[in-house]
N, C-alpha and C positions, 0 to 999 in steps of 0.2 A: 695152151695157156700162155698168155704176155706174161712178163715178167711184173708189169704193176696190176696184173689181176690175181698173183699170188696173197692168200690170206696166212698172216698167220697167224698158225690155230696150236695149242690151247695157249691166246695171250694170257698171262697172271691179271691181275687187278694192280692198283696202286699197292692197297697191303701186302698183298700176296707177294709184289713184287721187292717190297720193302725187306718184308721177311727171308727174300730167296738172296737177297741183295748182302744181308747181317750174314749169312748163313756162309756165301762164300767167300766173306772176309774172315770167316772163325777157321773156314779149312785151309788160308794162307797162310795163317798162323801154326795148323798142324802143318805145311806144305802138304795139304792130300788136293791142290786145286792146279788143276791142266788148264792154261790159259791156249787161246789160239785156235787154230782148225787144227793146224799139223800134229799138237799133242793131244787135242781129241780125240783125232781120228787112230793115233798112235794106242791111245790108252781103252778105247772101245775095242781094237782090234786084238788085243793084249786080254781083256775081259777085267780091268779094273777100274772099269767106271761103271758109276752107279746112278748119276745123273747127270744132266746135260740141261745147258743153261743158253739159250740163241737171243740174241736181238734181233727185234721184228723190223729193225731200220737197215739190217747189213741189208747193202749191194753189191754187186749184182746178186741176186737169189740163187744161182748158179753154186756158188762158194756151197751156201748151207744148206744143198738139196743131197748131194751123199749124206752130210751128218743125220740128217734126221731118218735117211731112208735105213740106214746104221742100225741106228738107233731102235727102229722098229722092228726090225729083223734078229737083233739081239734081247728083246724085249727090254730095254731102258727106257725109265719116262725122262721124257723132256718140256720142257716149256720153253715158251717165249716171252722178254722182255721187253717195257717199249724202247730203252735208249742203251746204243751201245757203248756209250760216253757211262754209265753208271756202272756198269758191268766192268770196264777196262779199272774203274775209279776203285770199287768192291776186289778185283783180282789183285791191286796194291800198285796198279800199271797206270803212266800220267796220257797214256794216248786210249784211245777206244779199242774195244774189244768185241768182237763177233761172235765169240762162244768160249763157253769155260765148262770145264767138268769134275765133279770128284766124285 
């Protein structure tokens, strides 16, 4: 599989995504929100995350193909977002963001 015939799956909706977007601006306020791959992967492997939040625009696909394979193997749900720019914005960060978790 190329890397632009990666799908990804399950994308949120607009609401959905609106809602996941509120959601981990409320955990940066508790600090319970792992911005980045490094602390994803860090906090997945530890066993204190509980969800997992990817943009469908990171590239290369490389980056976010352990997190989700992670993910699945720890049974954590994850979804996907359309913009990484919203996600970096939601995590309190002024640059884009590829994945976040709490």
């Amino acid at each position: 599989m190329k890397d632009n015939e990666f799908k990804a799956m399950p994308l949120a909706s607009f609401d959905l995504t609106s809602k996941i977007l509120e959601l981990a601006n409320q955990g940066l306020k508790y600090k319970q929100i792992k911005k980045g791959i490094n602390e994803t992967l860090k906090g997945i492997n530890k066993g204190v995350v509980t969800c997992v939040i990817l943009a469908s625009d990171a590239e290369p696909w490389v980056l976010i193909a352990p997190i989700v394979k992670l993910c699945e193997e720890h049974s954590i749900p994850y979804c996907f977002i359309q913009d990484q720019a919203c996600l970096g914005w939601a995590c309190g960060i002024s640059w884009p963001v590829i994945c976040a978790a709490f």
